[in-house]
C-alpha positions in Angstrom: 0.0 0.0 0.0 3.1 2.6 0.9 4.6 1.6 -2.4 1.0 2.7 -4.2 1.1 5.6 -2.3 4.2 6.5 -3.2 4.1 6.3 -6.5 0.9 8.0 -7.1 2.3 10.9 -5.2 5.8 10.8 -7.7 3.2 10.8 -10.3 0.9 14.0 -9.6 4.3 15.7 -8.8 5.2 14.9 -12.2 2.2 15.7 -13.9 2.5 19.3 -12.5 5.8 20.1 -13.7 6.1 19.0 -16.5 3.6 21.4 -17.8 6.1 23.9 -16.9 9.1 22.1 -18.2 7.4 21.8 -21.7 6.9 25.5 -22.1 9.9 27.3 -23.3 10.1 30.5 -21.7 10.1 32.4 -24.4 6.4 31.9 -25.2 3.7 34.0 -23.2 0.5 33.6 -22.1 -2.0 32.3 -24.8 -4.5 34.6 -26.3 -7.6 33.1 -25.1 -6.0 33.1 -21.6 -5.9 36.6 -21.7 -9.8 36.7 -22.1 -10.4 34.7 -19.5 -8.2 36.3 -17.1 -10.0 39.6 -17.6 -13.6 37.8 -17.1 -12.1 37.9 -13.1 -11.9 41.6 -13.3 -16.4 41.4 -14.3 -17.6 38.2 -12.3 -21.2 37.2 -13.6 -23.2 33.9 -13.8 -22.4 34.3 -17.7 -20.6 35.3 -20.7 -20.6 35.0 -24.7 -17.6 33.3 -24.6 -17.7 30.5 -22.0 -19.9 29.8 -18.7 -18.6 31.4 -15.3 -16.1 28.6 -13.6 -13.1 29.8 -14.8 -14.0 33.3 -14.0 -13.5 32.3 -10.6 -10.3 31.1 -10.9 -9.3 33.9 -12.6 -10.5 36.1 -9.5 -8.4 34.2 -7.3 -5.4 33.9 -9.4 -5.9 37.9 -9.4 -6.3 38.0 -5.3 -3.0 35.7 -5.2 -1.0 38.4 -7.5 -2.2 37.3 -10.9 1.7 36.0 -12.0 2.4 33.6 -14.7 3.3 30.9 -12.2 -0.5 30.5 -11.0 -2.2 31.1 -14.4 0.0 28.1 -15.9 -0.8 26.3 -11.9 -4.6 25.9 -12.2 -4.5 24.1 -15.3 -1.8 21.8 -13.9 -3.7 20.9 -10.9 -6.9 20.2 -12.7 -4.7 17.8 -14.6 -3.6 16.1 -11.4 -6.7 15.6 -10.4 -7.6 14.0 -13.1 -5.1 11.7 -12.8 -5.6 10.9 -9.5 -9.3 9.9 -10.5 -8.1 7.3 -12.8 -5.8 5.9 -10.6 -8.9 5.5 -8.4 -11.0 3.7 -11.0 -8.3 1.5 -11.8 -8.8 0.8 -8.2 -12.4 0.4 -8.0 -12.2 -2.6 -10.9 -9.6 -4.2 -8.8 -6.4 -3.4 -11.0 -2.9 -3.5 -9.1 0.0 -1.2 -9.1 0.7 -2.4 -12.2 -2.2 -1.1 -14.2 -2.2 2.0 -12.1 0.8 2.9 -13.2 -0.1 1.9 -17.3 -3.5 3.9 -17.0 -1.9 7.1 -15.4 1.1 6.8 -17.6 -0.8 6.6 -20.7 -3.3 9.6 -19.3 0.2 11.5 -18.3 2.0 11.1 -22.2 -1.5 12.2 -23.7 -3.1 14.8 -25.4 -4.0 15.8 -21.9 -0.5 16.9 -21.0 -1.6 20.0 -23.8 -5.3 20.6 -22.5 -3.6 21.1 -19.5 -0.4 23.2 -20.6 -3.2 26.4 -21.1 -5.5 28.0 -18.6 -8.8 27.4 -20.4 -12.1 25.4 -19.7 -10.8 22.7 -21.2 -9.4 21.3 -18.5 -12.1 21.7 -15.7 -14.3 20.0 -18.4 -12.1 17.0 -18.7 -11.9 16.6 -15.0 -15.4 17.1 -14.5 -16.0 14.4 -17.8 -13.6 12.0 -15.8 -15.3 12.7 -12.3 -18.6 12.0 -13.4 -18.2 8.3 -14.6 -16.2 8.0 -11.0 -19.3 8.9 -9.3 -21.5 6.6 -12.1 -19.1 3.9 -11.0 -19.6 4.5 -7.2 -23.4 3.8 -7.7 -23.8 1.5 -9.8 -20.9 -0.7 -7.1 -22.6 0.5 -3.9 -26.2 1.9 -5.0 -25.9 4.5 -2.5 -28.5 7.7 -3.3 -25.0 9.9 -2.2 -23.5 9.1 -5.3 -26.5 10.2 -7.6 -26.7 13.7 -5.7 -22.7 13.7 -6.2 -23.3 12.8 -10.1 -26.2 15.8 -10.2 -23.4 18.2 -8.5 -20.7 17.1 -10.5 -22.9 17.4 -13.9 -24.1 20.5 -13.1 -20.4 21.9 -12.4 -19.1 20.8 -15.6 -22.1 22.5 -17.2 -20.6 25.3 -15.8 -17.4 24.8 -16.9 -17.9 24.3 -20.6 -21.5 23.5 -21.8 -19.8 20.4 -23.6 -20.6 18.5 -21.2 -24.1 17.6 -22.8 -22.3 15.4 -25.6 -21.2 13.3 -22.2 -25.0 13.0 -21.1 -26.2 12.4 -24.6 -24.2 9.4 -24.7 -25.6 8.1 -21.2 -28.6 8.4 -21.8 -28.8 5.8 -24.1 -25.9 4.0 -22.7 -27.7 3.2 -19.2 -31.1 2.6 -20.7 -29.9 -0.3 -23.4 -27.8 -1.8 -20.4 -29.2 -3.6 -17.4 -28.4 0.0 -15.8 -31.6 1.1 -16.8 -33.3 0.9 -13.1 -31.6 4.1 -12.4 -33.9 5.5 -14.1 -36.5 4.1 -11.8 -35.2 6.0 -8.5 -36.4 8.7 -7.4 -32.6 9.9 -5.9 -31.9 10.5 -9.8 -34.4 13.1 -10.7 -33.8 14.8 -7.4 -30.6 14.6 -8.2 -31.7 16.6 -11.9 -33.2 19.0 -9.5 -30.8 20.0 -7.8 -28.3 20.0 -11.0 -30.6 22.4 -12.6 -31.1 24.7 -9.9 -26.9 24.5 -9.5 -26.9 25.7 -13.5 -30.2 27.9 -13.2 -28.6 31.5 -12.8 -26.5 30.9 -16.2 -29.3 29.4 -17.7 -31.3 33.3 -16.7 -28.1 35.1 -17.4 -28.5 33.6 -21.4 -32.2 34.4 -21.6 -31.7 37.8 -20.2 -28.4 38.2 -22.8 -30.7 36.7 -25.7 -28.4 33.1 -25.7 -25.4 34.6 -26.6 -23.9 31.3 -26.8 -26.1 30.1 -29.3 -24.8 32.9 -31.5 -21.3 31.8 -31.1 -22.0 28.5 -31.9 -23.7 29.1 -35.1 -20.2 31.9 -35.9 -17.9 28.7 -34.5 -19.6 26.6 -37.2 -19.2 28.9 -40.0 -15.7 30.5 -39.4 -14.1 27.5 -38.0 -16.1 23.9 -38.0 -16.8 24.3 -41.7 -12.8 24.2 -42.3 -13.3 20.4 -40.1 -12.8 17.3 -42.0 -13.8 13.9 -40.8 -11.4 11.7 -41.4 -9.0 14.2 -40.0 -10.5 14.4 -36.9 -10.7 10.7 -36.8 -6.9 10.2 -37.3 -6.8 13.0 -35.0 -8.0 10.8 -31.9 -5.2 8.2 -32.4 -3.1 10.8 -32.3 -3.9 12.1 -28.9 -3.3 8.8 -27.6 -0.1 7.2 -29.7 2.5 6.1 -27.2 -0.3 4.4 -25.1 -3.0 3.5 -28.1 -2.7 -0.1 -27.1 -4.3 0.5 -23.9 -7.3 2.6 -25.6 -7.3 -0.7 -27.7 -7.1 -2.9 -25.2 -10.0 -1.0 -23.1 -12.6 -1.6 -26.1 -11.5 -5.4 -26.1 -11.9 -5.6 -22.6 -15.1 -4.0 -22.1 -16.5 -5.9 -25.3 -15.5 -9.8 -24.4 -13.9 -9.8 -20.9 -16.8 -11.2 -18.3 -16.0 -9.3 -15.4 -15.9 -5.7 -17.1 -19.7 -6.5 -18.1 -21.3 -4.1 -15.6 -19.3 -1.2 -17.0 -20.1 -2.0 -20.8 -22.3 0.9 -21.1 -19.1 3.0 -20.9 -18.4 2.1 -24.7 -21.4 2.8 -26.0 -21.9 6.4 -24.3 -18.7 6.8 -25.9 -19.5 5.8 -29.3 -22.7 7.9 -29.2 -21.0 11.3 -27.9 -17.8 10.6 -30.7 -20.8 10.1 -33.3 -22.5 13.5 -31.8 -19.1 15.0 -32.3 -18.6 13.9 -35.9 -21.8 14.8 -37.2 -21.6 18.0 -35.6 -18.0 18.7 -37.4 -16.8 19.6 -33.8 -12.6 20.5 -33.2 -11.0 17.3 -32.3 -10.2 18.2 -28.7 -14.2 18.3 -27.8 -13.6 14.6 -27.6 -10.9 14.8 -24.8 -13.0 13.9 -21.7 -14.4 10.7 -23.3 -10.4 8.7 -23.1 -9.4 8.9 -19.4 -12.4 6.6 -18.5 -11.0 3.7 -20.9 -7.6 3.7 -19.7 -8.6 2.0 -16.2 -10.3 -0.7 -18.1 -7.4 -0.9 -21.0 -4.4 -0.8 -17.9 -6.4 -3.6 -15.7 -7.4 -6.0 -18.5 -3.3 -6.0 -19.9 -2.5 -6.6 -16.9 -4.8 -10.0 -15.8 -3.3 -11.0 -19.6 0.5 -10.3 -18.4 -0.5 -12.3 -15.0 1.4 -15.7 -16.1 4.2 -17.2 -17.0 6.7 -15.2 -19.3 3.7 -12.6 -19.9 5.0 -11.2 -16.8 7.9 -9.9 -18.8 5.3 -8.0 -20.7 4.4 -5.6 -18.2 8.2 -3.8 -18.0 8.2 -4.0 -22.0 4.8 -1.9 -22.4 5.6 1.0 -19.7 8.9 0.9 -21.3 7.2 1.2 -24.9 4.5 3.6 -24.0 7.3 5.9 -22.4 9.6 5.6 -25.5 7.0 6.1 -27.7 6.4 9.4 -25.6 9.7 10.9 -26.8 8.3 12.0 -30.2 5.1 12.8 -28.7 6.3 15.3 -26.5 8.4 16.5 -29.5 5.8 17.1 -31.7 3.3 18.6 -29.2 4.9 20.9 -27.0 6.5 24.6 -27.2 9.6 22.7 -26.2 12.0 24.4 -29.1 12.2 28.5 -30.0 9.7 29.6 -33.1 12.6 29.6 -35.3 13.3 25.9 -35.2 9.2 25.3 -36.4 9.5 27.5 -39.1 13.1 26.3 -40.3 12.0 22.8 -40.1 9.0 22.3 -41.0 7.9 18.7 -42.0 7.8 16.5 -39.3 5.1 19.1 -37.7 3.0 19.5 -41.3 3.1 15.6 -41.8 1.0 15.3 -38.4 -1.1 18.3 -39.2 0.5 20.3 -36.4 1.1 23.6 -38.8 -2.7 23.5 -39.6 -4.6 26.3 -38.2 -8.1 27.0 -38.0 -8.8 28.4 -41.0 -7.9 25.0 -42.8 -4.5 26.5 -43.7 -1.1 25.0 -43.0 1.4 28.7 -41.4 4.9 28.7 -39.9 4.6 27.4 -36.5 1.8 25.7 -34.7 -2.1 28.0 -34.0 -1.3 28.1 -30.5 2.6 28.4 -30.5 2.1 31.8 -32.9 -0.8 32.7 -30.3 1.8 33.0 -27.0 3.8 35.3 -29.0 4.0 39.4 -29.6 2.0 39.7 -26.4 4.2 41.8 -24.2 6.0 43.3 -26.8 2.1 45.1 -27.9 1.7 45.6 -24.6 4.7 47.6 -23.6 4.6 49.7 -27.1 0.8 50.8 -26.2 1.7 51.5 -22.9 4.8 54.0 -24.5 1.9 55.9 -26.2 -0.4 55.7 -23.2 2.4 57.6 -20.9 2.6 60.4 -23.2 -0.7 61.3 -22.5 -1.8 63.8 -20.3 -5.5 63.3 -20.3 -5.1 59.5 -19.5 -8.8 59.6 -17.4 -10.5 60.2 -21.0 -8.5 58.2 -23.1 -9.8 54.4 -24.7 -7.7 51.8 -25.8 -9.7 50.3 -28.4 -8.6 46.7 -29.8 -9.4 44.5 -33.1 -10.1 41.6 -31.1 -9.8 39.6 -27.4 -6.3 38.8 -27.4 -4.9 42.2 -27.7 -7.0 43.7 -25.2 -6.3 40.8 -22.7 -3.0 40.9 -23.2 -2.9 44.6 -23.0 -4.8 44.7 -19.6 -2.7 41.9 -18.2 1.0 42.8 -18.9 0.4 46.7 -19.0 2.4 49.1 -16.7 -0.7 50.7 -16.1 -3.8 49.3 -13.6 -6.5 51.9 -15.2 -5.6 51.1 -19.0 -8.2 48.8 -19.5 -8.3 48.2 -22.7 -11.7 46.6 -24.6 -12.7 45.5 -27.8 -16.1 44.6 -29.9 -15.2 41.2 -29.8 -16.4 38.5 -27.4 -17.0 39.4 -23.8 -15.2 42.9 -24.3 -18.2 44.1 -25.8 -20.2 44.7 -23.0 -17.1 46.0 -20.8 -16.8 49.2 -22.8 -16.6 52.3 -20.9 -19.1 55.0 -22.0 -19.5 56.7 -18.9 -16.9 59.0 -19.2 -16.7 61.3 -22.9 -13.8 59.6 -24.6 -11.0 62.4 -25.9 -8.6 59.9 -26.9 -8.1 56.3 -28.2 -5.3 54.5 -28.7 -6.4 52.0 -31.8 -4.5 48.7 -32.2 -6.0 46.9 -35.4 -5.0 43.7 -37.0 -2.4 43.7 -40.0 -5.1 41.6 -42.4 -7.7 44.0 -41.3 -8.3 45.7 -45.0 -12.0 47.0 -44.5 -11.9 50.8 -45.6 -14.3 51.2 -43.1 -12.4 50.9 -40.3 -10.7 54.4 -41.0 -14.2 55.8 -40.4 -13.1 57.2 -36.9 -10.3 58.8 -38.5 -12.2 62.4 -39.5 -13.2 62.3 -35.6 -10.1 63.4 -34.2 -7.6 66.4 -34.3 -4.9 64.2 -35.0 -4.3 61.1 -36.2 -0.6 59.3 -36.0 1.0 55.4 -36.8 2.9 55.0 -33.5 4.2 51.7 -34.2 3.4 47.6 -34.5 4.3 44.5 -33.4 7.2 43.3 -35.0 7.9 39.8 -33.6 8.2 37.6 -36.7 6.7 34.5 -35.9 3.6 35.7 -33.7 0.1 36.2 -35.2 -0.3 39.5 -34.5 2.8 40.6 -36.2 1.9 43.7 -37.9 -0.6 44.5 -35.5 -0.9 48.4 -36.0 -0.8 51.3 -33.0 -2.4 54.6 -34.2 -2.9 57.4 -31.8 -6.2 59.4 -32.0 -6.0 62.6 -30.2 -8.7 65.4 -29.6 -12.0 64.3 -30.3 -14.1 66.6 -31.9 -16.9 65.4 -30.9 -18.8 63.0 -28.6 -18.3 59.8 -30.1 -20.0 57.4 -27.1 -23.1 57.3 -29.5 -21.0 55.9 -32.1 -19.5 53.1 -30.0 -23.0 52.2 -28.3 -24.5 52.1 -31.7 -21.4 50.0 -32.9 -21.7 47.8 -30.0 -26.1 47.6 -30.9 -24.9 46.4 -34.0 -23.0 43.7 -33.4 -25.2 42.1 -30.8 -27.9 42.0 -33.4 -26.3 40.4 -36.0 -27.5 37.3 -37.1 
């Protein structure tokens, strides 16, 4: 038992840092983290861009001095617990140190080692995905009402986390009623449970109503900016990616759950998994919405290699696959991380394009890796706008106005200045913009492949108009990401920015 101990303690020390070890200090914070840093700064039960949980964390990581060290922390932690859940699975099906240590391994050298390396929903949702077939498992082993509530809680969280979580209950539903699981639905624990779930998830639910479903807007934009670019059989190859150094685990999970007698009780786990993955597919959803569905196979894949390495000279199997899984892991880690400076990705291209690494949202293959190119130029906008905020006398009535999230995040977050606040017209920035002061100057920072004429409209409203510089890093995607002063207002133009801001939250 010490020795079990032991080693699942080495194992969530491990888990933390390496995802600090696998970020090469020259890359920043990513864009999106910037947004949901800010969303500490305006706690609500809602916003356009994601549900409220990790505004709280971003409140606290703001109360704790807001540094680097905690925003990359959080992520790390959900990570670990995650881990430490499948350990505990492997443990509730009877599996020894042995397929502990296969299942956490093969969790550890996983596309889950990147969810966690950023400080975004993603990995709340995955540990709230993992947690909830824990609790599933609980019941259906001691059919104790306390687990149901706990399932209700733990639903209702990840809800709040990242609404994907309703793929996960699609696939139950199904799942427990074509099993002989189906008497749950026959308690009345579960639809107090329900209950209770929705009133946990009931002041989001009124903060969308009240917003018009937001959400729903952002979905339908999602699908037609960025899920239309999806292919199928990409996302499908895709998936064995995520897993490669420990794929035959994954494989040996479906095996197990399909033909081995005692994993019958727990069969329903394959086929709420083939239900949400065929949600997702049909849906043409980004392959790392399927992330939370893998950390409940590895217990069963782990445990059911290691009754077949139980005799004989199959015992010499079980050093052979942890030593295979953690070889394999070498190019894994090569492949995946921020591990090497943005020169070397753009210098050496083709082992990252072959595995569709260099392929960013837009369907197009760029210089380095989408998220790579987003942890870059950050501090280097922020200090240049800050150079033309100092200059400013009448800093009480100036805006800094920004194309999009990430600048204005990142702005807020690294600037010099506390009272900056910078805001954009995109996502949750919209309705943060300060019109209760008259605004005499703005400091405009507009993307390089911004080319609509119309965005020099504001132009003939000032004094003075002057280029005060860009961002120059080479490999970020901001580079050429334009600062332009706008002094002396010549007239009010609040009405223009409320009307811009009507505008936007009406379109279809």
């Amino acid at each position: 038992m010490q020795k079990k101990t032991w080693a699942l303690a080495g194992l969530l020390l491990a888990k933390i840092v390496l995802q600090f070890l696998l970020v090469r200090p020259v890359y920043e914070l990513h864009r999106d983290e910037y947004l949901h840093l800010d969303q500490g700064r305006h706690l609500s039960w809602g916003y356009i861009s994601v549900p409220p949980v990790t505004s709280w964390f971003s409140a606290l990581i703001r109360f704790f001095g807001n540094s680097e060290f905690l925003v990359r922390l959080v992520p790390a932690l959900f990570g670990a617990f995650t881990l430490y859940l499948v350990w505990k699975m492997v443990e509730e099906i009877k599996g020894g140190l042995f397929a502990c240590l296969l299942a956490s391994l093969t969790l550890l050298f996983s596309i889950h080692l990147r969810i966690n390396m950023l400080y975004q929903p993603n990995s709340f949702d995955v540990f709230f995905w993992t947690q909830t077939y824990f609790v599933l498992f609980k019941y259906i082993k001691t059919q104790k009402p306390a687990w149901l509530y706990a399932l209700g809680v733990t639903v209702a969280f990840g809800f709040l986390s990242k609404y994907n979580i309703l793929f996960l209950t699609a696939g139950l539903f199904p799942a427990l009623l074509l099993t002989e699981h189906r008497r749950i639905f026959a308690t009345k624990h579960l639809y107090f449970a329900v209950f209770i779930a929705l009133l946990i998830v009931s002041p989001n639910l009124y903060w969308q109503y009240e917003n018009h479903f937001p959400t729903v807007a952002q979905l339908h934009e999602l699908a037609q900016s960025q899920l239309v670019n999806v292919n199928r059989m990409d996302f499908l190859k895709d998936q064995v990616l995520f897993f490669l150094s420990g794929i035959f685990v994954v494989a040996a999970a479906f095996i197990g759950l399909i033909f081995y007698p005692p994993f019958r009780p727990y069969r329903f786990v394959v086929i709420s998994f083939l239900v949400a993955m065929g949600l997702f597919l049909y849906f043409k959803a980004k392959n790392y919405y399927t992330v939370g569905l893998y950390p409940v196979l590895l217990p069963f894949g782990a445990v059911y290699l290691e009754r077949l390495f139980s005799i004989g000279w199959r015992r010499t199997l079980r050093p052979i696959s942890i030593g295979l899984l953690l070889i394999l892991s070498i190019p894994f880690l090569w492949l995946s991380f921020p591990i090497n400076n943005p020169a070397h990705y753009a210098n050496h291209p083709q082992p990252y394009k072959k595995v569709g690494a260099l392929r960013w949202e837009d369907g197009k293959d760029h210089q380095l890796p989408q998220d790579y190119a987003d942890m870059l130029g950050w501090k280097e906008l922020a200090q240049k706008t800050d150079s033309v905020y100092r200059q400013l006398a009448d800093k009480e009535h100036t805006l800094v106005l920004c194309d999009n999230y990430g600048q204005a995040g990142a702005i807020n977050y690294y600037s010099a200045f506390p009272d900056i606040r910078a805001v954009s017209f995109n996502a949750d920035y919209i309705n943060w913009m300060p019109l209760d002061k008259r605004i005499m100057n703005v400091i405009l920072v507009k993307s390089s492949d911004d080319s609509d004429p119309e965005r020099n409209k504001e132009k003939p409203l000032f004094r003075q108009v002057t280029h005060q510089g860009e961002i120059e890093n080479l490999y970020a995607r901001e580079r050429g990401t334009r600062i332009d002063l706008l002094e002396g207002a010549l007239t009010d133009i609040r009405p223009l920015l409320q009307q811009e801001i009507n505008s936007r939250k009406t379109a279809p």
